[in-house]
C-alpha positions as CSV (number, residue, x, y, z in Angstrom):
1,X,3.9,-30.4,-5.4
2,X,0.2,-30.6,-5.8
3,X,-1.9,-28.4,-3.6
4,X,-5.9,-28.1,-2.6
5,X,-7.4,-25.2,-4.6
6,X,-8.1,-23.3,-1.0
7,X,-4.1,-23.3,-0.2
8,X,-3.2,-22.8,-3.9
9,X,-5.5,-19.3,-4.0
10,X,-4.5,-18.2,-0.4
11,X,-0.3,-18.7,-1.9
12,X,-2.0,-16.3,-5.2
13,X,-3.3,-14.1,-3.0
14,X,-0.4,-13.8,-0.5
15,X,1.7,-13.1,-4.4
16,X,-0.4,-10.3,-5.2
17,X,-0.2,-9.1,-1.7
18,X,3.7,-9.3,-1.8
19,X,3.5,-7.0,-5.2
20,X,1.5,-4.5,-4.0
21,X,3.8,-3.9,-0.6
22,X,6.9,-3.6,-3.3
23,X,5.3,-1.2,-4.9
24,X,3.6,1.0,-2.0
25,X,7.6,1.0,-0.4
26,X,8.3,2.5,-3.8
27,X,5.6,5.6,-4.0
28,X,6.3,5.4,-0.1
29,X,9.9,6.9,-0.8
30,X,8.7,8.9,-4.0
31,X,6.2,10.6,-1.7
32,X,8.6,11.1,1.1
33,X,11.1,13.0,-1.0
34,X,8.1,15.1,-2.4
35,X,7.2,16.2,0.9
36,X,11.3,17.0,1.1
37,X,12.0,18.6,-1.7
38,X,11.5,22.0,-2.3
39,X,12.4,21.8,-5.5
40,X,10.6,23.0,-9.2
41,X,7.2,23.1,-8.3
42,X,6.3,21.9,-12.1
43,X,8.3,18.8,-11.2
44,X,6.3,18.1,-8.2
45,X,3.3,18.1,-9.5
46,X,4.8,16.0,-11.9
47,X,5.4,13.5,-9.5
48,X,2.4,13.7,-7.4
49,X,0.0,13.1,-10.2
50,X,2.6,10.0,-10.7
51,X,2.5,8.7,-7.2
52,X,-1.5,9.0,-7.3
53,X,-2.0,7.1,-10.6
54,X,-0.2,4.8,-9.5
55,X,-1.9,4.0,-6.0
56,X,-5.2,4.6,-7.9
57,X,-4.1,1.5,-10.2
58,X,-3.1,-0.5,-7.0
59,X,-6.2,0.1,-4.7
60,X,-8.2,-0.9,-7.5
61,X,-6.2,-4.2,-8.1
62,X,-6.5,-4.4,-4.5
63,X,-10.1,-3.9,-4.7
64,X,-10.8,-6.2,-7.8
65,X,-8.3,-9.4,-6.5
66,X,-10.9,-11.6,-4.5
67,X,-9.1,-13.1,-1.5
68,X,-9.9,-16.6,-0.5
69,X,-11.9,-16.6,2.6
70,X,-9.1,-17.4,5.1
71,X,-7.5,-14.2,3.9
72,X,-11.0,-11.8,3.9
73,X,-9.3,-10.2,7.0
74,X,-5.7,-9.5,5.3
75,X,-7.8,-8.3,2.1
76,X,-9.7,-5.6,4.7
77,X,-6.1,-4.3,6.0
78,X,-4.4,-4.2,2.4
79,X,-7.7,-2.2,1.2
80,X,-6.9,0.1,4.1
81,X,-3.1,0.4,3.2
82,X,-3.8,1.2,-0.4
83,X,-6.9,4.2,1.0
84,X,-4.5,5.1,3.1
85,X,-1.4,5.8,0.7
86,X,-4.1,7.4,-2.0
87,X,-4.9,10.0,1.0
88,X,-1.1,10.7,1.8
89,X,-0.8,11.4,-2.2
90,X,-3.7,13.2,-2.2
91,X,-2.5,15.1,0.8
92,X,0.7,15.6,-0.6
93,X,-0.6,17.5,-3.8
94,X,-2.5,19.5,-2.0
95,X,0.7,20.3,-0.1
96,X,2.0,21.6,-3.0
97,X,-0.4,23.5,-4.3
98,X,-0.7,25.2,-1.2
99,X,2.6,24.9,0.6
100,X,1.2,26.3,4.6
101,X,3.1,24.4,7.3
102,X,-0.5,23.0,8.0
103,X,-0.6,21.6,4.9
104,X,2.6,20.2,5.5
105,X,1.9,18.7,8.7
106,X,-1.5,17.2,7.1
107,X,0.9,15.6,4.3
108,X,3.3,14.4,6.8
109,X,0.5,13.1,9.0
110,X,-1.7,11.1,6.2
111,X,1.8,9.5,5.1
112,X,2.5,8.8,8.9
113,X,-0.6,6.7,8.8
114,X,-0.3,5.0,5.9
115,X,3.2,3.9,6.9
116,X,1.4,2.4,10.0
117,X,-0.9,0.4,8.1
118,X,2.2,-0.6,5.9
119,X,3.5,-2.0,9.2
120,X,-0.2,-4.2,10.2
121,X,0.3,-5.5,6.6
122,X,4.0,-6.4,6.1
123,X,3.2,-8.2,9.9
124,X,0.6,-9.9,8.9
125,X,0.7,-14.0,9.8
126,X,0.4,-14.9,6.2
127,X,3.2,-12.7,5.0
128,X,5.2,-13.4,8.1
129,X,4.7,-17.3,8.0
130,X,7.1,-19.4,5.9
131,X,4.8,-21.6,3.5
132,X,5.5,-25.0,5.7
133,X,3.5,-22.8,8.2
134,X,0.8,-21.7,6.3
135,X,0.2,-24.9,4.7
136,X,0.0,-27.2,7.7
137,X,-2.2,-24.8,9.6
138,X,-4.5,-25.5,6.7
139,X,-5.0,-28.8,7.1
């Protein structure tokens, strides 16, 4: 099947998209054990430097993969998804280098958040839509 180069970059887009919730469920639960585990604390930083790198790599992808213009909206709430994660990382390592109960309730809140705008993305209409959708409200 041949498609117009408008529908063929939104389906890209709506790829990349698909990749970069995979992989924010992922650090999700990495970061959610962190903020459970009272474990070595060399370990933990370990594996908060990890789960920043990582959503440092995938805000910028995020910032550098131009979204047709039918998706400029979807790009705005996956740019706050990916801000949002690098904050609960961010949050999370300070966590640990200061474990307070306010710390921990900071952590707990900036990864609250981030799951939220986890939620606005994965309900997004053009993840939600099956493709017959999306391509015939195109035309």
């Amino acid at each position: 099947i041949l498609f117009s180069p408008a529908v063929r970059a939104a389906e890209m887009y709506r790829a990349h998209v698909v990749d970069w919730v995979a992989r924010l469920d992922q650090i999700d639960r990495n970061l959610a054990q962190l903020l459970e585990d009272g474990t070595d604390l060399y370990e933990q930083s370990i594996q908060a430097e990890s789960a920043i790198d990582q959503i440092l790599r995938l805000s910028q992808e995020v910032d550098l993969t131009s979204a047709p213009t039918a998706l400029v909206e979807l790009r705005q709430v996956v740019t706050q998804m990916s801000l949002a994660y690098l904050t609960a990382a961010q949050t999370a390592a300070a966590m640990i280098n200061a474990p307070t109960v306010e710390h921990r309730q900071t952590a707990q809140r900036s990864l609250d958040e981030a799951r939220q705008a986890l939620t606005v993305v994965k309900q997004s209409r053009w993840l939600t839509a099956d493709d017959g959708q999306i391509r015939s409200n195109k035309h």
